[in-house]
C-alpha positions as CSV (number, residue, x, y, z in Angstrom):
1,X,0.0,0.0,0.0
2,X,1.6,3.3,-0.9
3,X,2.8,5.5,1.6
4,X,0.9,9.1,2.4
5,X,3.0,11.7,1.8
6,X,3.8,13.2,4.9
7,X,5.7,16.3,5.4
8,X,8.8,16.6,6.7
9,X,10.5,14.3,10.0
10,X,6.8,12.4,9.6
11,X,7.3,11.6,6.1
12,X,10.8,10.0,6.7
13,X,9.5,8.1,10.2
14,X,6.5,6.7,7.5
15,X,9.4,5.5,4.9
16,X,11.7,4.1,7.7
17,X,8.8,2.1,9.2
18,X,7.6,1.0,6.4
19,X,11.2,0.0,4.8
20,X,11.2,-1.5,8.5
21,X,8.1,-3.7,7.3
22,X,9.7,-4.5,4.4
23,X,12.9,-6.3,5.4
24,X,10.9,-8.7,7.9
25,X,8.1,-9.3,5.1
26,X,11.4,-10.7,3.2
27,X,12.8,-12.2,6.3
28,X,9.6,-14.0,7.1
29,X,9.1,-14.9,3.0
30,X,12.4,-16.7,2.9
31,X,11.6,-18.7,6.0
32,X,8.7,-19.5,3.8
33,X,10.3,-20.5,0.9
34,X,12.3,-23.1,2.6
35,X,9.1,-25.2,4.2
36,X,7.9,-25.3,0.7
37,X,7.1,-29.1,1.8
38,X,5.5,-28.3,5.2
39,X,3.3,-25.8,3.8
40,X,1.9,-28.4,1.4
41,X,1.4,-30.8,4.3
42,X,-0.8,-28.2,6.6
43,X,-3.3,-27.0,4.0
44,X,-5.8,-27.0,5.9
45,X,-9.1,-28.8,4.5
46,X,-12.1,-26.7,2.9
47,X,-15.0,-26.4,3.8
48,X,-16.5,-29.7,5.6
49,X,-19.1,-31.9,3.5
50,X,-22.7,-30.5,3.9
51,X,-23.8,-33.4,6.0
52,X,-21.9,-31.6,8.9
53,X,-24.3,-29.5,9.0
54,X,-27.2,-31.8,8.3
55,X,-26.2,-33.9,11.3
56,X,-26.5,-31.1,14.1
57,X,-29.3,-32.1,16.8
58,X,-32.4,-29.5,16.1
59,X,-33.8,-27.1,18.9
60,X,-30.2,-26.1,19.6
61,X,-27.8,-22.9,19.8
62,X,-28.4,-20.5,16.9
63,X,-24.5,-18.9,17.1
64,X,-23.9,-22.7,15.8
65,X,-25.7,-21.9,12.7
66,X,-24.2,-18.9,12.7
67,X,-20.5,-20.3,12.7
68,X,-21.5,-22.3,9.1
69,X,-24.0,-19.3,7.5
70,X,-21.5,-16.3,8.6
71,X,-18.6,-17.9,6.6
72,X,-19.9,-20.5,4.0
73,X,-17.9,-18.9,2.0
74,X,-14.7,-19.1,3.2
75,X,-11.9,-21.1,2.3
76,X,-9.6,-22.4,5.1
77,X,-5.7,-22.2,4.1
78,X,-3.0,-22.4,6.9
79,X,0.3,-22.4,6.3
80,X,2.1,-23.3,8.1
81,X,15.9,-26.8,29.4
82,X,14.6,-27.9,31.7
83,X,15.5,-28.0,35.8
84,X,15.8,-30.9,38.1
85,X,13.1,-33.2,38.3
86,X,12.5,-36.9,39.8
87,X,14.1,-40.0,38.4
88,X,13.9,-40.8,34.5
89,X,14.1,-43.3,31.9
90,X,17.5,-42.8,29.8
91,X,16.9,-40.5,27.3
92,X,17.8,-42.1,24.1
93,X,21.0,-40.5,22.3
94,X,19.7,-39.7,19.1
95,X,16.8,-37.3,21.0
96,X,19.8,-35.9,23.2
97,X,21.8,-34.8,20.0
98,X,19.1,-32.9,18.6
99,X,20.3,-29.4,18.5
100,X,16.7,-28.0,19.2
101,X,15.9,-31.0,21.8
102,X,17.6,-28.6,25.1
103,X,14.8,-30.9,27.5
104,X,15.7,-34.5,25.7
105,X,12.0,-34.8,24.3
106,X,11.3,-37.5,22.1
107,X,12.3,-36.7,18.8
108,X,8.5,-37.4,17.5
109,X,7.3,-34.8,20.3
110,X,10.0,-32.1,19.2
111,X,9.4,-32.8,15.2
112,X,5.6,-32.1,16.0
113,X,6.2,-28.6,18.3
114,X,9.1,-27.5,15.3
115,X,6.7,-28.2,12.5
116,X,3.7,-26.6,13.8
117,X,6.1,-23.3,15.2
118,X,7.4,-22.7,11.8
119,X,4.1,-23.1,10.4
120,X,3.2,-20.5,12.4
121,X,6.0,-18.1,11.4
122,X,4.9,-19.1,7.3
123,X,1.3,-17.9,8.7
124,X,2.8,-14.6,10.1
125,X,4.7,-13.7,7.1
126,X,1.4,-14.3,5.0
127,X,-0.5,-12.2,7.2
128,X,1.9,-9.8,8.6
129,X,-0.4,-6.4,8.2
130,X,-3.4,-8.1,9.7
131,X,-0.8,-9.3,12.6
132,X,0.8,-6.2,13.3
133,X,-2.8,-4.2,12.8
134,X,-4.5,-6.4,15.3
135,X,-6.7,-7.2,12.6
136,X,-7.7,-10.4,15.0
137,X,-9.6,-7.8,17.6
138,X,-12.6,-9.3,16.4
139,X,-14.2,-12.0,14.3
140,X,-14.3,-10.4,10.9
141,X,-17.3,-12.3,10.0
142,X,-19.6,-11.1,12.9
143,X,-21.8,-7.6,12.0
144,X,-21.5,-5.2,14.9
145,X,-25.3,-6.3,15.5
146,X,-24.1,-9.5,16.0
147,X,-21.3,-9.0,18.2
148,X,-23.6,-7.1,20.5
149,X,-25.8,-9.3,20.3
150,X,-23.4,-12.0,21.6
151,X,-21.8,-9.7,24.2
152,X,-25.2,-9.6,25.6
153,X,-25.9,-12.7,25.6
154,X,-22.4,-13.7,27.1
155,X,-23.0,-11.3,29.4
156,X,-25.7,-12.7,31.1
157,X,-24.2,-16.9,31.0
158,X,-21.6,-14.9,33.3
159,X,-23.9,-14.8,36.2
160,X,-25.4,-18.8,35.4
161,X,-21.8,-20.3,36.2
162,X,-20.9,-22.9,37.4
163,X,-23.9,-24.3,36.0
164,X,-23.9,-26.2,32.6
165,X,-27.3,-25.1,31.7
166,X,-29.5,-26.9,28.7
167,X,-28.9,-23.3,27.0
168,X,-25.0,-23.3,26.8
169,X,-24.9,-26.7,25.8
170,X,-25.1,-28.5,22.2
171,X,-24.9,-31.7,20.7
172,X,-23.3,-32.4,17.6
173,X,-23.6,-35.9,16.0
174,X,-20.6,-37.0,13.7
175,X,-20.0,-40.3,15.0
176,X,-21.2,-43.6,16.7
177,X,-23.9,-43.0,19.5
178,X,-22.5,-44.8,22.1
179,X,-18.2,-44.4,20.9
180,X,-15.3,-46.4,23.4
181,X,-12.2,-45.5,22.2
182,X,-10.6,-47.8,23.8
183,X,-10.8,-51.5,22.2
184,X,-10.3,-54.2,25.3
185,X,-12.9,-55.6,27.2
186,X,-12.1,-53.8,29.7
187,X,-14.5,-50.7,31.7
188,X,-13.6,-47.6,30.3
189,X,-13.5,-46.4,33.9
190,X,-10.3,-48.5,34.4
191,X,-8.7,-47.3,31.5
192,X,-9.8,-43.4,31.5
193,X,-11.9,-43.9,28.1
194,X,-13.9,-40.7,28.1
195,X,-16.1,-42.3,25.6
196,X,-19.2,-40.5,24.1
197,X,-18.4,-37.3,27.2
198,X,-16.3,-35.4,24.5
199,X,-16.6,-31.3,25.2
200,X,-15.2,-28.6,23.3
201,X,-15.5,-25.1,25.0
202,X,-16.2,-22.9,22.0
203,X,-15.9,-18.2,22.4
204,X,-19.3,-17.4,21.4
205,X,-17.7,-14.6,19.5
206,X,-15.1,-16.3,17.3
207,X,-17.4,-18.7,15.2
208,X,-13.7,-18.8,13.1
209,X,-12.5,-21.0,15.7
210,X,-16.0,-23.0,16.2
211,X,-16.0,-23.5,13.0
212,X,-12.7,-24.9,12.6
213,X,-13.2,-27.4,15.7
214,X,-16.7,-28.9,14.0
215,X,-14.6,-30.1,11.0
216,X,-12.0,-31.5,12.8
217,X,-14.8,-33.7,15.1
218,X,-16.3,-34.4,11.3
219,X,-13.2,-35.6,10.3
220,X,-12.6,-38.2,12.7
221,X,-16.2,-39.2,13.2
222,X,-16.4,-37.6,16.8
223,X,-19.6,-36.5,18.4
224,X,-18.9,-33.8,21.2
225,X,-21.3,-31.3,23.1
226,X,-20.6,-27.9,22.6
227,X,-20.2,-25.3,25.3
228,X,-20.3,-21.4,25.7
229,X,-17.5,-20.3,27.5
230,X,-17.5,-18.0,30.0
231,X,-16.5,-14.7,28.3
232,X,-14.4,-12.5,31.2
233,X,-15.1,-9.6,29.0
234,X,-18.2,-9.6,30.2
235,X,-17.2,-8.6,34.1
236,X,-18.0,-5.4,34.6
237,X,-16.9,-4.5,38.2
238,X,-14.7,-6.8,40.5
239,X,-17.2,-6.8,42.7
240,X,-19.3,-9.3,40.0
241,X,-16.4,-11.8,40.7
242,X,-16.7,-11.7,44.4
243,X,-19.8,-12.1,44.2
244,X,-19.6,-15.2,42.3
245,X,-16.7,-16.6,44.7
246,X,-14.0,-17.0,41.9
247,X,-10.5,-15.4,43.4
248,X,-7.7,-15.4,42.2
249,X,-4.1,-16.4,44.1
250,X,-3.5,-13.5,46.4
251,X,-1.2,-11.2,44.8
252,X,-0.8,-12.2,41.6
253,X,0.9,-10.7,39.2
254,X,2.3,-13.3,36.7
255,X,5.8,-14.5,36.3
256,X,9.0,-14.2,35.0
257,X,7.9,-15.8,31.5
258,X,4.2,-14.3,31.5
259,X,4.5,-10.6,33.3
260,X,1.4,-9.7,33.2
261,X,-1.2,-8.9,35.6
262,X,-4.3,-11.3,35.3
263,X,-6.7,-10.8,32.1
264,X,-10.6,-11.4,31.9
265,X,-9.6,-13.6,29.2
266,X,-7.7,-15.6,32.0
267,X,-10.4,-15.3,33.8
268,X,-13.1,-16.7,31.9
269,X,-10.5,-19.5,30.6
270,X,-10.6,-21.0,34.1
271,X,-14.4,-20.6,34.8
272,X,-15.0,-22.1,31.8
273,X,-13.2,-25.3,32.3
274,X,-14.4,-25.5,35.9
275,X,-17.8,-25.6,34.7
276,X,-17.1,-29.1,32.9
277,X,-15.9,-29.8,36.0
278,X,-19.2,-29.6,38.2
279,X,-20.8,-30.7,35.4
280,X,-19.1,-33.6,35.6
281,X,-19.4,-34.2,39.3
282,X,-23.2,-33.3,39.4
283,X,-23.5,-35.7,36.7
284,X,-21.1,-38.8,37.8
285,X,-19.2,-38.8,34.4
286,X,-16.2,-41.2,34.7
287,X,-13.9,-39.5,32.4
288,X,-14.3,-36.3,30.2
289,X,-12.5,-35.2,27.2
290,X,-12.0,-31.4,27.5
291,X,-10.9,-29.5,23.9
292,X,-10.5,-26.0,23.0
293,X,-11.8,-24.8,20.1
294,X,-8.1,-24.3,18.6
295,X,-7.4,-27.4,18.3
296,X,-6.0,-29.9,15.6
297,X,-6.4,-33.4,15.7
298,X,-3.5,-35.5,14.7
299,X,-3.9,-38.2,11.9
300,X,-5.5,-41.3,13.0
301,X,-6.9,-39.3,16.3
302,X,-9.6,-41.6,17.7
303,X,-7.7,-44.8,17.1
304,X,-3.9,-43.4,18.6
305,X,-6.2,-42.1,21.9
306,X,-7.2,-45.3,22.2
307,X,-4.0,-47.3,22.2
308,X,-2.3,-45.0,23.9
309,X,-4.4,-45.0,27.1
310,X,-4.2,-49.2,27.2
311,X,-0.7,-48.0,27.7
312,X,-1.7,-46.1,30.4
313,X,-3.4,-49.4,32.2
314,X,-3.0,-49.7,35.7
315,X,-1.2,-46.5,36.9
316,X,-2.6,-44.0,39.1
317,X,-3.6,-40.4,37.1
318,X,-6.3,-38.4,36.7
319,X,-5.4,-36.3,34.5
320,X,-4.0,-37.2,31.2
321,X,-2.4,-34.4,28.7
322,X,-3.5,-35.0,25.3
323,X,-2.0,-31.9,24.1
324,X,0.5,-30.0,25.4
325,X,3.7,-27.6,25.3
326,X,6.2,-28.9,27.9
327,X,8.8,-26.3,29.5
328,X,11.1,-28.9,31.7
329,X,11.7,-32.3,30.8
330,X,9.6,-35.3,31.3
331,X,9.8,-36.8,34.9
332,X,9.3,-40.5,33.8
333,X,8.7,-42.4,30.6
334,X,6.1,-45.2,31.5
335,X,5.1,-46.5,27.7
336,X,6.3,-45.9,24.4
337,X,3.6,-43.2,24.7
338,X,3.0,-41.9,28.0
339,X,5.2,-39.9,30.0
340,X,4.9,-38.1,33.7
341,X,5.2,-34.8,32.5
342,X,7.4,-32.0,34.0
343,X,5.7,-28.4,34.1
344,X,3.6,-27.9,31.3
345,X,1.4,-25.6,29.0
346,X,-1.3,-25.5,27.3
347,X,-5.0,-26.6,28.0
348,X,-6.3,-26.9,24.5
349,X,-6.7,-31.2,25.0
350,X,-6.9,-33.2,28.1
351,X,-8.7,-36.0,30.4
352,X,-9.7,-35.4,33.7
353,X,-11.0,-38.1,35.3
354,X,-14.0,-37.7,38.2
355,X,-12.2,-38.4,40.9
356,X,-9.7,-35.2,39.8
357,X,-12.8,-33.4,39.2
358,X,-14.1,-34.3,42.7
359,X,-10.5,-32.9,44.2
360,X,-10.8,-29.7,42.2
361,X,-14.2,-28.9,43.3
362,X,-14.0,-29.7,47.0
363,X,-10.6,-27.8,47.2
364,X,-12.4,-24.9,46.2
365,X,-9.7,-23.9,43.7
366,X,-11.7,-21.1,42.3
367,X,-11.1,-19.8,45.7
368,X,-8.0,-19.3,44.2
369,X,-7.1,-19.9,40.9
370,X,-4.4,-18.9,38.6
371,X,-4.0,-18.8,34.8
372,X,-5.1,-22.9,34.3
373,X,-2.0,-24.1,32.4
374,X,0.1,-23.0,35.5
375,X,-2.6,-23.8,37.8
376,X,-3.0,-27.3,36.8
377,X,1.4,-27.3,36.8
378,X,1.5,-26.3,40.3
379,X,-1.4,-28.6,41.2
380,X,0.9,-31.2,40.3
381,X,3.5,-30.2,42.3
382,X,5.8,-29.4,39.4
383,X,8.0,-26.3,38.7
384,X,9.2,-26.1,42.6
385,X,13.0,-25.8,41.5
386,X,11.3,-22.2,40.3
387,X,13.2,-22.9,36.8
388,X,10.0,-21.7,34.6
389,X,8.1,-20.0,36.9
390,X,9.6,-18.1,39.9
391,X,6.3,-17.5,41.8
392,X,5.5,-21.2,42.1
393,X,6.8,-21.3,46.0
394,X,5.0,-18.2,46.8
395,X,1.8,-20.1,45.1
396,X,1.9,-22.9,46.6
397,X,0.6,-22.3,50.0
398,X,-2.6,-21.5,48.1
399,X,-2.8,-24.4,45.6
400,X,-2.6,-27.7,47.2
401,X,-1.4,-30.7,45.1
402,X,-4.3,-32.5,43.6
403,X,-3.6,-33.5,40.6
404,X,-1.5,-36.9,38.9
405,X,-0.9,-35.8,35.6
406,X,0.2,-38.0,32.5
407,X,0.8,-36.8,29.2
408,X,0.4,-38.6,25.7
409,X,3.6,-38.2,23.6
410,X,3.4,-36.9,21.0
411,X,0.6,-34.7,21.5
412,X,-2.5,-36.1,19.6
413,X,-4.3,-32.5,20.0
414,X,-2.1,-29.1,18.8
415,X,-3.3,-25.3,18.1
416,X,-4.6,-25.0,15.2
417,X,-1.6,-22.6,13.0
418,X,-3.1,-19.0,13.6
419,X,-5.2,-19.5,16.2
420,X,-3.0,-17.9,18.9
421,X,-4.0,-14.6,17.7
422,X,-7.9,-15.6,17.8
423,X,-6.9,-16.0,22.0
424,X,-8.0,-14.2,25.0
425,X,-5.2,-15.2,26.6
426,X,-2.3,-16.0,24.1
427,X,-2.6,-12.3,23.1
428,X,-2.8,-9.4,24.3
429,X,-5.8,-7.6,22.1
430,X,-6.1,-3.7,22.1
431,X,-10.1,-5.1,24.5
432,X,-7.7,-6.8,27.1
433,X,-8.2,-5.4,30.2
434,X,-6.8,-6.5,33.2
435,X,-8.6,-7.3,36.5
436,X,-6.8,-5.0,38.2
437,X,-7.8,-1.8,36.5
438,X,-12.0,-3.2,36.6
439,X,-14.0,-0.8,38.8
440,X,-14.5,-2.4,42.6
């Protein structure tokens, strides 16, 4: 786009940032041009066989609609250590010699992360006006009737929380009715098998992302139900979260490697997963099978999950990573695909069994919380060396150790390439407001 003439000192700041834009367009376009092969491999699929949409329940939630009709149209294209810890199994050599393997990952776990970051970079340069203009602010195919529609709307599930109500829940039917994934005889409560209790916690106001999750559940034949997050933009005073008993850690004010004050995006985050939490307790579901809506299911998905939690038969957990972004290195390798995992990021993919979900709610954690990937971390008594995070012993008093996490490696679920800048809480948007500066 040509550059306004401006006069003078303005003119030449406009040409130098400009130029400035210029060498990292180039920058990012050679890093392009050498994943010519990756970027082939991560074109994402168009748009999903018309039966998706045939195959949703009636009576249900209009936004889902919405997330087909808004953008029918569009065509999806993606392009693409650690501190002390307990005793491990040998790492094998040729993991250790990989130059990007610092925490001695398995090399399938590290080829995964590297593939999808450099996607990501591909996706940058490809979009690096909308990217530096915070074009992602809001879903570009929402009117502003729509979006305050939805704000409204989100605005008053706030104050129904923790309940899973019949409104801000919906079925959608792409696979068997009654689905194990698991293939033994035995129950899937001794194996973890989340079965047909598949959730995906889906923004009301990014249908993008909705969107993106229904394809990949059509794809692998999965049936899930559907659930409106709790939006933390919607908190309009502090006061609101009092009221509702959701605190968070006294003090907080993020860490070393995320300094910055607790977000409403955070916020919501946290409330919304600990709704499928009491929904789960209220309900007596074994096992549950919690997904973001940025997620991307690797190949052969529903088979792989299987397998890989007979691996899993007879330890103790109850909670199993299925996605994941480790920061130290794994504690213990227990299968050829389940590991005790070190600290760890990322919720977009895991099982939580009922007894977990029982520990959560009778601890009270939304008494307080913190951001949920570090929550759940220092639930599970990792990062006390302080390596990662060096607020975890000042957390600690308020987070008692509940949780016996596993993790599936490599991750079966990843973040979609992109959808980090569709985030409340991945980026910081020009709407983020921090709880801090909320009116009491």
């Amino acid at each position: 786009m040509p550059i306004q003439r401006a006069p003078g000192k303005e003119h030449k700041r406009a040409c130098d940032a400009e130029a400035d834009r210029g060498r990292l367009k180039k920058a990012l376009y050679d890093k392009e041009q050498q994943s010519t092969a990756l970027q082939k491999s991560l074109v994402l699929a168009k748009d999903p066989d018309v039966r998706v949409r045939n195959q949703m329940r009636p009576g249900t939630w209009p936004f889902l609609a919405l997330a087909f009709a808004a953008l029918a149209s569009l065509r999806w294209r993606a392009f693409c250590g650690g501190g002390p810890s307990a005793a491990r199994a040998p790492i094998p050599r040729h993991a250790v010699e990989m130059s990007d393997n610092l925490l001695g990952l398995d090399e399938e776990t590290v080829a995964l992360h590297k593939k999808y970051h450099e996607a990501t970079i591909t996706y940058t340069a490809m979009n690096i006006d909308w990217a530096q203009d915070k074009g992602y602010e809001n879903d570009g195919h929402l009117s502003a009737e729509e979006q305050a529609a939805i704000a409204s709307a989100a605005r008053a599930r706030l104050f129904r929380w923790p309940e899973l109500d019949a409104q801000d829940l919906h079925e959608v039917s792409f696979g068997p009715e009654r689905r194990r994934f698991c293939s033994s005889a035995d129950s899937p409560e001794a194996l973890g098998d989340p079965g047909q209790n598949v959730f995906v916690i889906s923004q009301m106001r990014r249908p993008s992302r909705l969107r993106h999750a229904l394809h990949e559940l059509y794809r692998e034949g999965i049936s899930a139900k559907i659930v409106d997050a709790v939006d933390g933009d919607g908190f309009r005073f502090q006061d609101e979260m009092e009221r509702l008993g959701i605190l968070p850690v006294p003090g907080y004010d993020g860490h070393k490697n995320h300094g910055i004050h607790l977000t409403t995006g955070e916020v919501g985050c946290f409330m919304s997963h600990f709704t499928i939490w009491h929904h789960m307790v209220k309900h007596q579901i074994p096992a549950a099978l919690i997904l973001e809506d940025d997620f991307d299911l690797q190949p052969d998905f529903a088979t792989k999950l299987g397998e890989y939690l007979e691996e899993a038969r007879g330890y103790d957990w109850n909670l199993m990573y299925v996605g994941r972004s480790p920061t130290e290195a794994d504690w213990t390798r227990l299968s050829a695909h389940v590991v005790e995992p070190g600290y760890t990021l990322w919720t977009v993919g895991y099982i939580l069994r009922l007894e977990g979900a029982k520990a959560l709610l009778d601890a009270q954690v939304e008494r307080a919380f913190l951001p949920l990937d570090d929550f759940f971390s220092v639930a599970a008594g990792r990062g006390m060396d302080c390596f990662y995070n060096d607020k975890v012993l000042e957390w600690k008093p308020h987070v008692p150790v509940l949780l016996r996490p596993f993790a599936l490696t490599p991750p079966l679920v990843m973040p979609y390439v992109g959808s980090m800048f569709l985030s409340d809480t991945a980026k910081v948007r020009n709407a983020t407001r921090y709880v801090q500066d909320l009116p009491p």
